[in-house]
N, C-alpha and C positions, 0 to 999 in steps of 0.2 A: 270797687273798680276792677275791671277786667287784670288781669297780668297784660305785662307792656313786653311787646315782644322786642329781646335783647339782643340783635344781631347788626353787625356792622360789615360793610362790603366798600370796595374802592371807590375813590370818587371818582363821578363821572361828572363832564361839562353841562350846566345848564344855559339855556337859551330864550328868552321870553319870548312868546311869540303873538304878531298880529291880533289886534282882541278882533273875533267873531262878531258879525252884526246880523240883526232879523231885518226885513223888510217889513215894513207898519202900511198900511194906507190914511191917509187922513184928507177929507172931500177931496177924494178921487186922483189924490198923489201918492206915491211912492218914495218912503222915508227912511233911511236907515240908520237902523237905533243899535248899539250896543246890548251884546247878549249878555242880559244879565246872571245866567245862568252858570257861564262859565268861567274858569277861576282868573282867566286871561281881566275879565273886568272889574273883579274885587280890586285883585295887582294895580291897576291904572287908578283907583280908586284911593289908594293908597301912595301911589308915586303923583298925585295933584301938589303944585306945590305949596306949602303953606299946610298942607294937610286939609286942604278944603272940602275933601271928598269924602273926610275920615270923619264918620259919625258913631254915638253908641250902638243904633240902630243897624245900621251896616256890619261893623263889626261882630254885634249877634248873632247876624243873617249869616253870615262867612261861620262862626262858630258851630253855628246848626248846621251847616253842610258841608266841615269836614267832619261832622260825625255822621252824616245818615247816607252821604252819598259815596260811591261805589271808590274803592281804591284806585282805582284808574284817575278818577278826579281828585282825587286827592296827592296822589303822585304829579298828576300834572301839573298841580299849584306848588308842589315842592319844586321841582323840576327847572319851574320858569324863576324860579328863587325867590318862592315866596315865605320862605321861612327867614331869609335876609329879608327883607321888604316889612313883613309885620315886625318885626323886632326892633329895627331903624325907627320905625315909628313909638314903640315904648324908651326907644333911648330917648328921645327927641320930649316925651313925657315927665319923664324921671329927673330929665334937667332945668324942669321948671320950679321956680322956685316955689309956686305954690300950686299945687291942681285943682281944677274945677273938681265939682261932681261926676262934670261928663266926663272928664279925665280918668278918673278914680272909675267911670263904670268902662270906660275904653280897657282900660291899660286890662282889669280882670277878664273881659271877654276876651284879650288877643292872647294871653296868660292860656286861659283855655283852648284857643286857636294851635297855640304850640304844642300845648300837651296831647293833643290828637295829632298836630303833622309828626310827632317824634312817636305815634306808636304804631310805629311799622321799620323795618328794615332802610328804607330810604330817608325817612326821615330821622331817621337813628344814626345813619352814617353821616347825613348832611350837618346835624349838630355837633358829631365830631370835629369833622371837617371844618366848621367853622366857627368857632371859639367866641367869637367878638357876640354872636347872638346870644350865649350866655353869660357874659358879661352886661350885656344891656337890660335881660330880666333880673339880672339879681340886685340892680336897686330897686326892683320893687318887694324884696327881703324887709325892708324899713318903709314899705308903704303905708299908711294909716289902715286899712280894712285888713279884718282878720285873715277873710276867706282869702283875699287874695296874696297873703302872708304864706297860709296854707300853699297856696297851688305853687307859687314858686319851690316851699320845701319839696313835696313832691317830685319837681319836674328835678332840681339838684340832684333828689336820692337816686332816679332812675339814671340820668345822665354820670354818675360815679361809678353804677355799676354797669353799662351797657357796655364800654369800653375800657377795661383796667390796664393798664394805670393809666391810661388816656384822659378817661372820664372827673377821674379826681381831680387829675393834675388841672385841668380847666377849672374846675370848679372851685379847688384852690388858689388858684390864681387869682379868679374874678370874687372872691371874699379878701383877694390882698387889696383889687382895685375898691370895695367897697369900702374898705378901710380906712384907703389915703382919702375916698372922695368926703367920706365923711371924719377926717381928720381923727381917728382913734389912735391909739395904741397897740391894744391887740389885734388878731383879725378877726374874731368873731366878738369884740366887743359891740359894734354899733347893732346887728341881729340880737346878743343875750340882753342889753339893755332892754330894749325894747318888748324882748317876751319875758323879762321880768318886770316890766309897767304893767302890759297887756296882763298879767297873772293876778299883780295887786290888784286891777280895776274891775278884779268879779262883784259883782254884787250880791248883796248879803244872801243867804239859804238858795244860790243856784238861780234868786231873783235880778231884776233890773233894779233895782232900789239900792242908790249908792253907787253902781257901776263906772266905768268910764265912759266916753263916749266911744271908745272901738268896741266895746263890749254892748252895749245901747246898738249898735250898728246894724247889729244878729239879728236885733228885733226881739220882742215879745214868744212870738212864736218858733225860733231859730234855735232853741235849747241850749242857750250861751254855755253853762258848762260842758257839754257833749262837743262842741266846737274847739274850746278850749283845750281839752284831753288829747282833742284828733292833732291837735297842733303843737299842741307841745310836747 
């Protein structure tokens, strides 16, 4: 992975704005459709309510294009607060008691979604700035998939150091709220539980044979020890 650039600047107000729409023709009318293009219609996508809008597939799509396309658009989905807006949406996951499939693929793409709006200046600050959106990915710390165990650590270590003592203190904070919700004792008990299950559940010689089922998850071809290491 690139180096995540560490800089933090004051906040500024954001503003959603108007979603953009294309003109279509269909037998010989003129239709105006939502521009799917730009981040103004992910956002509405996501603010549907019930989450009706909010698919795995959508959510991919938004992932791939805050990585390929130009920081302008990418800023501007920060901006209209979309970095509040996806995150609402993983709390809103987290508090279910048990998740779909599409859940568990949702919640990993928008995982990824963050970890691209926080590598830049604006969205470095915007995470400062707003605390409660890491709180809301850090139950997925105790989600069942490994990877998306993974990305959360990540996204923590970056956010610890982007802003000192800013960054920690958030971050320990939202490992106290993970605590209470999961009723522990320590604060990082309900996280080491879990990646000392995840550790027992390797399978025999680096194999699937005997595993867990979060380790079976990696797949055959996913190099379930090489994952393990990167995560632990």
């Amino acid at each position: 992975d690139k180096k995540w650039l560490m800089v933090s600047q004051d906040k500024q107000a954001q503003v959603t704005q108007p979603i953009p729409t294309v003109v279509t023709k269909r037998n010989g009318n003129e239709y105006r459709e939502p521009d799917k293009s730009t981040p103004e219609f992910y956002i509405k996508q996501f603010l549907e309510p019930d989450m009706t809008g909010v698919t795995p597939r959508l959510v991919a799509h938004l992932a791939v294009s805050l990585r390929t396309m130009p920081l302008s658009w990418v800023r501007q989905f920060i901006e209209s607060r979309g970095l509040q807006v996806i995150t609402n949406v993983i709390g809103i996951l987290n508090k279910r008691e048990q998740k779909t499939e599409a859940d568990l693929q949702m919640e990993a793409e928008i995982l990824k979604c963050f970890k691209s709006l926080i590598n830049n200046r604006w969205g470095a600050r915007e995470v400062i700035s707003n605390p409660q959106c890491i709180y809301h990915i850090l139950l997925s710390l105790v989600s069942p998939p490994i990877q998306t165990r993974k990305l959360v650590c990540e996204i923590l270590a970056f956010v610890c150091h982007v802003d000192l003592p800013k960054g920690q203190d958030i971050v320990l904070k939202g490992m106290d709220k993970l605590r209470e919700y999961r009723r522990e004792y320590g604060r990082f008990d309900a996280w080491l539980k879990l990646l000392d299950a995840t550790l027992e559940g390797r399978g025999r010689m680096g194999s699937l044979v005997g595993a867990s089922e979060d380790v079976k998850r990696l797949g055959p071809q996913g190099a379930p020890d090489n994952h393990l290491s990167d995560y632990a």
